[in-house]
N, C-alpha and C positions, 0 to 999 in steps of 0.2 A: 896594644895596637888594635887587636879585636874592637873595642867601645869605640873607636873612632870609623870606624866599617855601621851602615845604614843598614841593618834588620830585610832589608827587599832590595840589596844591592844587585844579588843574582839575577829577580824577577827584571828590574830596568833596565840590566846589560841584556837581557834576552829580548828585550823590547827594541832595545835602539838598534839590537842587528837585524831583527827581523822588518824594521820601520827602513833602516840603509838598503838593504836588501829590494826593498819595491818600490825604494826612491832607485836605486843605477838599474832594474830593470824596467819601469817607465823613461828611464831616461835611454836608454838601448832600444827599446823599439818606438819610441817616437823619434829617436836619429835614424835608426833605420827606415822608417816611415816619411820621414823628410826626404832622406836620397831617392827612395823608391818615387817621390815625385819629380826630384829633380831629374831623375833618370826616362820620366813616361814625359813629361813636358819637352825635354831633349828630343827627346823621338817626337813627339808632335810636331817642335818647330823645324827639326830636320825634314819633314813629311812637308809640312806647309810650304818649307822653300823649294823640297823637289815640284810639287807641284806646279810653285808661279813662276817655275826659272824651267817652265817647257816651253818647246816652240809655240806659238800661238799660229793653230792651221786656219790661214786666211785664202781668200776668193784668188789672191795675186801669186800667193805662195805655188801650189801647188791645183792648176788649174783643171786638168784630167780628173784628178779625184775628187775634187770638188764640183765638178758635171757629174761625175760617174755616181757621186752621194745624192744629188738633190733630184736627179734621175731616178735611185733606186727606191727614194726615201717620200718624193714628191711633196719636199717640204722646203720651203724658203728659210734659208737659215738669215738670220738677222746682224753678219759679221759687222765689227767696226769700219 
């Protein structure tokens, strides 16, 4: 049974776990690396929609403060 066994059997079983080995750990942190963006783009477009879902402070909205700003500020603001 021995002559049927390849002479560097040893050396290419130590190859192919060390070759498996840094195939599933490129493949673990490039998934982790995908979430980590899907998690920061989350947060971005969660940020972007607080943003454009505020009240928008208009000249009709809130008239007092908007005197009391263009008085302090001495600047024409340009509202819709």
């Amino acid at each position: 049974m021995e002559s049927l066994v390849h002479s560097k059997e040893k050396l290419y079983f130590g190859m192919s776990i060390v070759f498996s080995l840094l195939v599933y750990v490129l493949l673990i942190v490039s998934m982790v690396g995908i979430l980590y963006i899907y998690i920061v783009l989350g947060m971005l477009m969660g940020l972007v929609f607080m943003v454009y879902s505020l009240v928008a402070l208009r000249e009709t909205v809130f008239l007092c403060l908007n005197d009391s700003f263009r008085k302090s500020t001495e600047l024409r603001l340009n509202w819709r």
